[in-house]
C-alpha positions in Angstrom: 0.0 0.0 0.0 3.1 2.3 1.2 4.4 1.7 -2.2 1.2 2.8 -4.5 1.1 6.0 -2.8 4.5 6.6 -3.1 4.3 5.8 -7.1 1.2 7.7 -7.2 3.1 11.3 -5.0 6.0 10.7 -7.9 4.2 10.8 -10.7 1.7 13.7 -9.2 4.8 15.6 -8.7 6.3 14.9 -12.1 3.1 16.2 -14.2 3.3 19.3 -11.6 7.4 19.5 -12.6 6.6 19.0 -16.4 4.0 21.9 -16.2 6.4 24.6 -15.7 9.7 25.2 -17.0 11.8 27.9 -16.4 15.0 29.2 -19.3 17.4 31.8 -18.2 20.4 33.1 -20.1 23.4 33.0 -18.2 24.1 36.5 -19.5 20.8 38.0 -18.9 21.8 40.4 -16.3 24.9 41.4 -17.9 22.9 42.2 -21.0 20.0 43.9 -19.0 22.4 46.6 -17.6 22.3 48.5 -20.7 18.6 47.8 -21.7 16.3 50.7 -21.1 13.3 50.1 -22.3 11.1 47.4 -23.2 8.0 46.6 -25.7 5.4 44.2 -25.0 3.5 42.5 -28.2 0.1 40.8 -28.2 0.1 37.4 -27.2 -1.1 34.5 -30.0 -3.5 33.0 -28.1 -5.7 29.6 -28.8 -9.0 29.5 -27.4 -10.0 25.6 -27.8 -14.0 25.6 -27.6 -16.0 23.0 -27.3 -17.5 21.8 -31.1 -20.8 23.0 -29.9 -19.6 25.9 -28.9 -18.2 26.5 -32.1 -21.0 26.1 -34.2 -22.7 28.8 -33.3 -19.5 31.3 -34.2 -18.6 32.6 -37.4 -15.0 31.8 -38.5 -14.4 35.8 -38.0 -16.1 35.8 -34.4 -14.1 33.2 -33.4 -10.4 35.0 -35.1 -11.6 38.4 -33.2 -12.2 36.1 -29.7 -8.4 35.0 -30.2 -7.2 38.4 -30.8 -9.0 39.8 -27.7 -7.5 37.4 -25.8 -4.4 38.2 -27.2 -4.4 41.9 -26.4 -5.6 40.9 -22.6 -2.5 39.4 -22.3 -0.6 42.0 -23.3 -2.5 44.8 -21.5 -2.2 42.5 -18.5 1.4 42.3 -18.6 1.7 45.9 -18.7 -0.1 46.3 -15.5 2.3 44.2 -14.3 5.3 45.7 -14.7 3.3 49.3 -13.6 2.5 48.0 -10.4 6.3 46.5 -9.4 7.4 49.9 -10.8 5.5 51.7 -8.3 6.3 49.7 -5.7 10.0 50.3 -6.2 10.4 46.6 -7.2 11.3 47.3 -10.7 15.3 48.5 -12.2 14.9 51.7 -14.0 13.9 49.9 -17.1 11.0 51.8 -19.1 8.1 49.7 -20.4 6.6 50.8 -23.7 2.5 51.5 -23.8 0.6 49.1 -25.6 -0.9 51.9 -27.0 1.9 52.9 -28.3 3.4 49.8 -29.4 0.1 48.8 -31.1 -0.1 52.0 -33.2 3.7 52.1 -33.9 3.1 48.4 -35.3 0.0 49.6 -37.6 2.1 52.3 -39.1 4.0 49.6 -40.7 1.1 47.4 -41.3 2.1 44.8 -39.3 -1.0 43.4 -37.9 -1.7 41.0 -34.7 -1.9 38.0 -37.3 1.5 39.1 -38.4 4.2 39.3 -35.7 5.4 36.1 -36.4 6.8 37.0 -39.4 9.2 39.0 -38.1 12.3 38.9 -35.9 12.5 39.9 -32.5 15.2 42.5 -33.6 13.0 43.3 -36.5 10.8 44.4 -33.8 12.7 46.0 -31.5 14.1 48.6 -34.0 10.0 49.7 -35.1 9.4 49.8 -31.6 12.2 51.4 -30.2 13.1 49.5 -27.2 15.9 47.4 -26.2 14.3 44.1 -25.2 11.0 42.7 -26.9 8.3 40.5 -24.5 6.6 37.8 -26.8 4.4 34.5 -26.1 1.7 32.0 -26.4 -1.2 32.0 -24.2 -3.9 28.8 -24.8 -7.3 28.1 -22.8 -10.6 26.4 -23.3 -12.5 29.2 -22.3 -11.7 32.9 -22.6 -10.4 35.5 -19.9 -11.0 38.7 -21.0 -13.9 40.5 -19.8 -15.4 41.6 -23.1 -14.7 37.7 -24.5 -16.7 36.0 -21.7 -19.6 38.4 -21.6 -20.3 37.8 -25.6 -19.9 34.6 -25.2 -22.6 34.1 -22.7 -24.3 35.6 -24.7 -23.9 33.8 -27.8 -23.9 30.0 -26.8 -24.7 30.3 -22.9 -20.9 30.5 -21.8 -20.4 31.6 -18.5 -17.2 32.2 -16.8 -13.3 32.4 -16.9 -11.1 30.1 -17.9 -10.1 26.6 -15.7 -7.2 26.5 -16.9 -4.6 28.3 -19.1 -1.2 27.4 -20.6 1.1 30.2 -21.1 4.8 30.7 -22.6 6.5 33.9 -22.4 9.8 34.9 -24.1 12.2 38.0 -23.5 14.8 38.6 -26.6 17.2 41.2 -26.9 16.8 43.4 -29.7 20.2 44.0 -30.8 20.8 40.2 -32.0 17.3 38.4 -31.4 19.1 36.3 -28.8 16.7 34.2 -26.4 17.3 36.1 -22.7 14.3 34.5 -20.9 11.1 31.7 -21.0 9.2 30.8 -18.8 6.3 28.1 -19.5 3.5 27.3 -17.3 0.4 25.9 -16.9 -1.9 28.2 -14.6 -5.0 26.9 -12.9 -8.3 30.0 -12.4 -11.5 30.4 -11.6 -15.0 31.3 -12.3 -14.1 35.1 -12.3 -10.3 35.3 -12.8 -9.1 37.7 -15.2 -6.2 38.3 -17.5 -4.6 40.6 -14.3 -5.3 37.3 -11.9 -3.6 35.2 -14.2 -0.8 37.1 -14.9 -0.3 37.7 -11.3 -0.3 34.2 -10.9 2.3 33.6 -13.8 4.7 36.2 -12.3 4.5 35.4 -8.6 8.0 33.2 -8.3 9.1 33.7 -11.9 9.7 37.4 -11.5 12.5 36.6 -9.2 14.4 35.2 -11.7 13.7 37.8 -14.0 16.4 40.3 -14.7 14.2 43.7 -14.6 12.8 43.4 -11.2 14.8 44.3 -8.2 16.3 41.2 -6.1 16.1 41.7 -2.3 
């Protein structure tokens, strides 16, 4: 009996292990030093609905859900790094409106759907910062506000998401190289948001993170 719970604690605590992974460039704070400012890009997010659920959105409902959720992301990570900046828990480093970056991006007609044809240094010189924030954000049920609401609307979808996998990259715009990932699955609940989430995401990772202060 001993011996089934022991096989049954090991293999808990490998699917916990193999849920988060952590990457850190050995030079990351060397390299940060001289960053000033960052940019933050919309997530590409993957909202798996239920078939059901999909049949009663239009191919462009559904694309404009993912985009939403993208943005969320985004915004969300922004708030972040606003509220460790005011807290004094946050280097000197300067991170870019979405606003900004969003409108900066349009001027050269790169579009949400688009990023990923382009290189992080590619980027980093349209935007104007020194580091560029990138990642992948997948759910089966949408956390933005607006997402969730039309939804319910729509098929009878209530709530935030259960569960949500998320993989964030930092890349240094000068030669694209890989500074930072961080991958993790990240469990909600009814009435999480994109801020909860994120909070969530950053809680121990941010200590390993370059651009916030180390007590």
């Amino acid at each position: 009996m001993k011996k089934k719970i022991f096989f049954f604690v090991l293999l808990v605590s490998s699917t916990i292990i193999a849920q988060t992974s952590l990457y850190e460039n050995p030079k990351f704070d060397e390299i940060a030093k001289n960053h000033k400012s960052i940019g933050i890009l919309p997530f590409k997010a993957t909202v798996k609905l239920r078939p059901k659920q999909m049949e009663k959105m239009t191919p462009e409902q559904f694309k404009r859900l993912e985009i939403n959720e993208g943005k969320s992301i985004q915004v969300a990570m922004f708030s972040w790094f606003l509220k460790r900046k005011k807290r004094g828990k946050l280097t000197s480093i300067e991170v870019q409106d979405p606003t900004k970056t969003t409108a900066l991006l349009r001027k050269k007609n790169i579009t949400q759907e688009k990023l990923s044809e382009y290189t992080p240094e590619e980027l980093a010189k349209i935007l104007g910062v020194d580091a560029i924030i990138s990642g992948t954000y997948e759910t089966s049920k949408p956390m933005s506000e607006g997402a969730s609401v039309a939804l319910g609307v729509l098929i009878g979808f209530w709530g935030t998401t259960n569960s949500a996998v998320v993989n964030m990259n930092v890349h240094n715009a000068t030669d694209g190289i890989l500074l930072w990932n961080y991958n993790k699955k990240v469990r909600g609940s009814i009435g999480s948001s994109p801020d909860d989430l994120i909070n969530k995401l950053m809680r121990k990772a941010s200590r390993r993170l370059s651009y916030t202060k180390k007590k």
